[in-house]
C-alpha positions in Angstrom: -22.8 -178.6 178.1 -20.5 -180.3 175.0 -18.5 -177.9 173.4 -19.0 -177.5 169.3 -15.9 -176.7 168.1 -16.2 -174.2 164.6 -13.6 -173.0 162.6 -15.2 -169.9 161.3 -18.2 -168.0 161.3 -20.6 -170.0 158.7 -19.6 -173.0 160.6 -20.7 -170.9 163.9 -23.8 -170.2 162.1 -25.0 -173.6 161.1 -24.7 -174.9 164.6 -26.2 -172.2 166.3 -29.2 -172.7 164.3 -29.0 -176.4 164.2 -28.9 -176.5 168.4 -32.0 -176.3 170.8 -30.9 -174.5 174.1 -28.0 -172.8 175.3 -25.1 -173.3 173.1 -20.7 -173.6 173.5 -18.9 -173.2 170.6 -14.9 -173.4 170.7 -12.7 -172.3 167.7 -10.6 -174.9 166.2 -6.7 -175.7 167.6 -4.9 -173.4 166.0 -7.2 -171.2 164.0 -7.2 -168.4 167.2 -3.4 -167.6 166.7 -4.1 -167.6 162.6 -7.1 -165.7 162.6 -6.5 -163.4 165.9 -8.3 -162.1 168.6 -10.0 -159.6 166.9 -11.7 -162.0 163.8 -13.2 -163.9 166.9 -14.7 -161.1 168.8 -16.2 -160.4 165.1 -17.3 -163.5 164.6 -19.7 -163.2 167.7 -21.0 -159.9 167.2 -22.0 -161.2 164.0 -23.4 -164.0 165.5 -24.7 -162.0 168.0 -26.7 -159.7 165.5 -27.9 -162.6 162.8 -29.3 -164.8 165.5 -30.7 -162.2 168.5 -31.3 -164.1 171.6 -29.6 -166.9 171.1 -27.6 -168.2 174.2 -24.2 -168.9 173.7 -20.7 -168.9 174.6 -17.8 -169.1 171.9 -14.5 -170.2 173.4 -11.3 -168.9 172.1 -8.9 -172.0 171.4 -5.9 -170.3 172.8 -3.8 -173.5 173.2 -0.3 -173.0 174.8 -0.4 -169.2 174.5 -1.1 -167.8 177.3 -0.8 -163.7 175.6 -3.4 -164.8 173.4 -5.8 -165.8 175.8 -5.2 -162.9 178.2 -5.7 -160.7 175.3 -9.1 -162.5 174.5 -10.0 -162.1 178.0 -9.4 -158.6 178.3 -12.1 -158.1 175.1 -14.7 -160.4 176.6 -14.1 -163.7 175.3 -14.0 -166.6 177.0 -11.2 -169.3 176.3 -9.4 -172.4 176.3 -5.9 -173.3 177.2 -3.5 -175.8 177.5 -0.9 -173.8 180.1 1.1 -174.5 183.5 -0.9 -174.4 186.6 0.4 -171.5 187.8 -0.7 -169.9 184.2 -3.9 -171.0 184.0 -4.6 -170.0 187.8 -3.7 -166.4 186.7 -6.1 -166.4 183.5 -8.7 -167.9 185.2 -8.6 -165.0 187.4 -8.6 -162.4 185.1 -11.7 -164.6 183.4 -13.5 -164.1 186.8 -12.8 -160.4 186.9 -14.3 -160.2 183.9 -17.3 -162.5 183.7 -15.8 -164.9 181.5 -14.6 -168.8 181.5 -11.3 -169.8 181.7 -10.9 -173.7 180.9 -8.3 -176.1 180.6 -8.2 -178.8 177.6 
């Protein structure tokens, strides 16, 4: 499934509604460490509650920063990273533990 990457919630919006199926949306580099963790997870609650029933995933552009993807993980987002190995084999199993995906740009 392609990833639609979004750099907000109206931009979240239009593409959820423009998309037939099960949907992947991934912030934009960079916006995750601008915005934070927490404007994310609001961004798909809202998402979550404008559009009921919708399938989809929104991945959490965490680039080289692996705190900020551990820290989306732990609230139940799934993200993206560009980290070591040995990093992203830890993160991917904390994704696991929790249900989420972990995935490497």
């Amino acid at each position: 499934m392609p990833m639609i990457s979004v750099n907000g919630r109206e931009a979240a919006l239009s593409a959820l509604r423009g998309a037939t199926g099960e949907v992947a949306l991934v912030s934009a580099p960079g916006t995750a460490a601008l915005a934070g963790v927490g404007y994310w997870l609001a961004v798909v609650e809202a998402l979550r509650a404008e559009i009921p029933g919708k399938k989809f995933t929104l991945f959490l552009e965490c680039g080289g920063n692996a705190a900020l993807a551990h820290e989306a993980l732990r609230l139940g987002l799934s993200v993206v990273v560009d980290v070591s190995p040995a990093m992203f084999a830890k993160l991917a199993a904390i994704a696991e533990t929790q249900g989420k995906s972990c995935v490497k740009r």
